[in-house]
C-alpha positions as CSV (number, residue, x, y, z in Angstrom):
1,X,0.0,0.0,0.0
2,X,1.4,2.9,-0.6
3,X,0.7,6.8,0.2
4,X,1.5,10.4,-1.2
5,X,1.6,12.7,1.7
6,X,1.6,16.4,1.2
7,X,1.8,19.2,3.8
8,X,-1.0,21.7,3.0
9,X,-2.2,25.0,4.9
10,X,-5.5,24.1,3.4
11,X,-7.0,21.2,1.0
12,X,-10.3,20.4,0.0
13,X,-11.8,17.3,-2.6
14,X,-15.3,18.6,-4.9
15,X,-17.2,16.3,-6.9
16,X,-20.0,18.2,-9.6
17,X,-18.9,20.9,-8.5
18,X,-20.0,20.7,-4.1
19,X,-17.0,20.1,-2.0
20,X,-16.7,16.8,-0.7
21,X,-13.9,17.1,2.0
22,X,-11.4,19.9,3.3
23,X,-9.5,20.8,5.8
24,X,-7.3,23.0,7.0
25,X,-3.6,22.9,8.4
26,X,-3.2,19.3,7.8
27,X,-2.1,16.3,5.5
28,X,-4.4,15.3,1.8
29,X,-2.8,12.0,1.6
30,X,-3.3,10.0,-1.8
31,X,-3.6,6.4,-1.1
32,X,-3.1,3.6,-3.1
33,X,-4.4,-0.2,-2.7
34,X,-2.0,-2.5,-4.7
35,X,-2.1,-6.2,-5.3
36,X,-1.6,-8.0,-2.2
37,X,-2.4,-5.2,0.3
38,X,-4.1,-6.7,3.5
39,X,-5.7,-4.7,6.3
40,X,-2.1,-5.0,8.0
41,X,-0.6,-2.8,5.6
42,X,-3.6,-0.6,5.9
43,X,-2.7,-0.1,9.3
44,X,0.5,0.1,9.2
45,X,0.7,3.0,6.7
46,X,-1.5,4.6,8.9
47,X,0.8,4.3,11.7
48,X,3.5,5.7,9.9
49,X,1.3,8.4,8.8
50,X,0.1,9.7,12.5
51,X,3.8,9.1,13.6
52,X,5.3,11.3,10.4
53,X,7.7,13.8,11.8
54,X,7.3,16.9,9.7
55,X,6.2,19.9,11.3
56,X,8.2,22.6,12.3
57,X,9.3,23.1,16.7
58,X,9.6,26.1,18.1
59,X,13.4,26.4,16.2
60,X,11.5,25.8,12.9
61,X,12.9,21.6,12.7
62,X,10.5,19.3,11.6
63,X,10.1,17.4,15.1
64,X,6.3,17.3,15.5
65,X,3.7,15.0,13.8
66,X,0.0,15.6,12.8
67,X,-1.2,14.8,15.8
68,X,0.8,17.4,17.9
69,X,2.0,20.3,15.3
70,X,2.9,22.8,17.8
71,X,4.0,20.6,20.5
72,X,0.9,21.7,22.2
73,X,-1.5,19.3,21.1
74,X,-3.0,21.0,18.5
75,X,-4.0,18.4,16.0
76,X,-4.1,18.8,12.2
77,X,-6.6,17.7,9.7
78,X,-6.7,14.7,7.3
79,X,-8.2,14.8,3.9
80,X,-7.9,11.4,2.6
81,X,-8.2,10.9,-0.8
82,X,-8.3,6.8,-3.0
83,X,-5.9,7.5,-6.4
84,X,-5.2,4.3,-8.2
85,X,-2.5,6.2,-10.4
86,X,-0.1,5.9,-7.7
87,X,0.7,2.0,-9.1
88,X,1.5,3.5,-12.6
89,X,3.9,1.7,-14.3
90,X,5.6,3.2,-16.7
91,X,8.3,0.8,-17.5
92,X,6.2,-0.3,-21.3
93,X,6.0,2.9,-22.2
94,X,4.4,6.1,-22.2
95,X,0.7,4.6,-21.7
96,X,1.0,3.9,-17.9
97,X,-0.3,0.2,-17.0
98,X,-2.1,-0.1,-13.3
99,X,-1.8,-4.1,-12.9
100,X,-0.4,-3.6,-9.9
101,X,-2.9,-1.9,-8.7
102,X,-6.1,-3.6,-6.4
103,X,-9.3,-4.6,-8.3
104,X,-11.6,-1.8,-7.6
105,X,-13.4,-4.2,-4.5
106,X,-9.9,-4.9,-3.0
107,X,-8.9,-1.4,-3.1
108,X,-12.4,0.0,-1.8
109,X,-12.1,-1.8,1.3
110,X,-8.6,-1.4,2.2
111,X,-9.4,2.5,1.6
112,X,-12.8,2.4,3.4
113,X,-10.6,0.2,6.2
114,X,-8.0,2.9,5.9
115,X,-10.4,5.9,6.7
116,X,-12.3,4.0,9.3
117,X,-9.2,3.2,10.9
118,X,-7.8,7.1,10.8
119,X,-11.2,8.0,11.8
120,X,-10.6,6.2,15.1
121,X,-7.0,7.4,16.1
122,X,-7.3,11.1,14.4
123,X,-10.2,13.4,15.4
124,X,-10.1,15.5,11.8
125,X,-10.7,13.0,9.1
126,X,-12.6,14.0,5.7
127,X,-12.4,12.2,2.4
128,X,-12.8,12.1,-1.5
129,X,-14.8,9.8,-3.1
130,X,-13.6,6.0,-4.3
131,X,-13.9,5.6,-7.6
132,X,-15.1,9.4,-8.6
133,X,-13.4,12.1,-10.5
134,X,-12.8,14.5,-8.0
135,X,-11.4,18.0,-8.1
136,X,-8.3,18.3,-5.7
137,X,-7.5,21.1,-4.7
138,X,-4.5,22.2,-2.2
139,X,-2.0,24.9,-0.8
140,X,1.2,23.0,-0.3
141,X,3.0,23.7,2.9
142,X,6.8,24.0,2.5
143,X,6.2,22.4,0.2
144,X,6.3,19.0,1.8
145,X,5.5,16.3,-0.1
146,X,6.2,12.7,1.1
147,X,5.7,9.6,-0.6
148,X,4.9,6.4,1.9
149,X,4.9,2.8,0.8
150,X,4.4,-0.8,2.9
151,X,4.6,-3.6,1.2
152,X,3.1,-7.1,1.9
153,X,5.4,-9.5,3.2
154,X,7.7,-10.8,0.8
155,X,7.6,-8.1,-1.1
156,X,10.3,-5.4,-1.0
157,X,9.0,-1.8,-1.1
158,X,8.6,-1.6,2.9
């Protein structure tokens, strides 16, 4: 499973045009089911995610993670957000293939497992929609942008 992270002052997901999901201060993470993913590597992502080290101390050093920001428990937002595209492979061409990528059922419920799961450990959680075109929209922070993979086991990647 694997995960595009980006720092954003402010992120929000429309679809036809009525917004879906924002935030503010936070994390829009694009996440990616691939063949093989289990619930364990849903969770373990996550984990990584909550635990991500990159915003700034009081000396500006990227020491605090989402769910402390300002070392005073202040608590970001997460906009999570299902993008196949992240399993493009590009190594046939210029016409990306996505077989690595979950069938659409697989990667539905490790994402809907995925958002349930942050929805229990994060207070701020909002979402996209699976299998939608969506409008993204974001101001990068930093910029910071992140990419997060786990791999099932035998698989290297992790």
């Amino acid at each position: 499973m694997q995960a595009l992270v980006q720092r954003v002052l402010r992120a929000s997901v429309t679809v036809d045009g009525a917004v879906v999901g924002e935030i503010g201060r936070g994390f829009l993470v694009l996440v990616c089911a691939e063949q093989g993913d289990t619930t364990a590597e849903a969770d373990k992502l996550l984990a990584k995610l909550l635990k991500l080290r990159v915003f700034g101390d009081a000396q500006g050093k990227m020491n605090h993670s989402i769910q402390d920001m300002d070392g005073a428990g202040t608590q970001g937002g997460l906009l999570l957000v299902s993008q196949f595209t992240l399993a493009a492979d590009l190594s046939g061409g210029n016409r990306p293939s996505f077989k690595s990528a979950a069938l659409p059922e697989d990667g539905r419920m490790l994402y809907d497992h995925f958002v349930a799961q942050a929805r229990q450990a994060h207070p701020i959680v909002q979402t996209g929609q699976f299998a939608t075109d969506m409008g993204v929209e974001l101001v990068n922070d930093g910029p910071v942008t992140i990419p997060m993979r786990v791999a099932p086991p035998g698989i290297s990647g992790g």
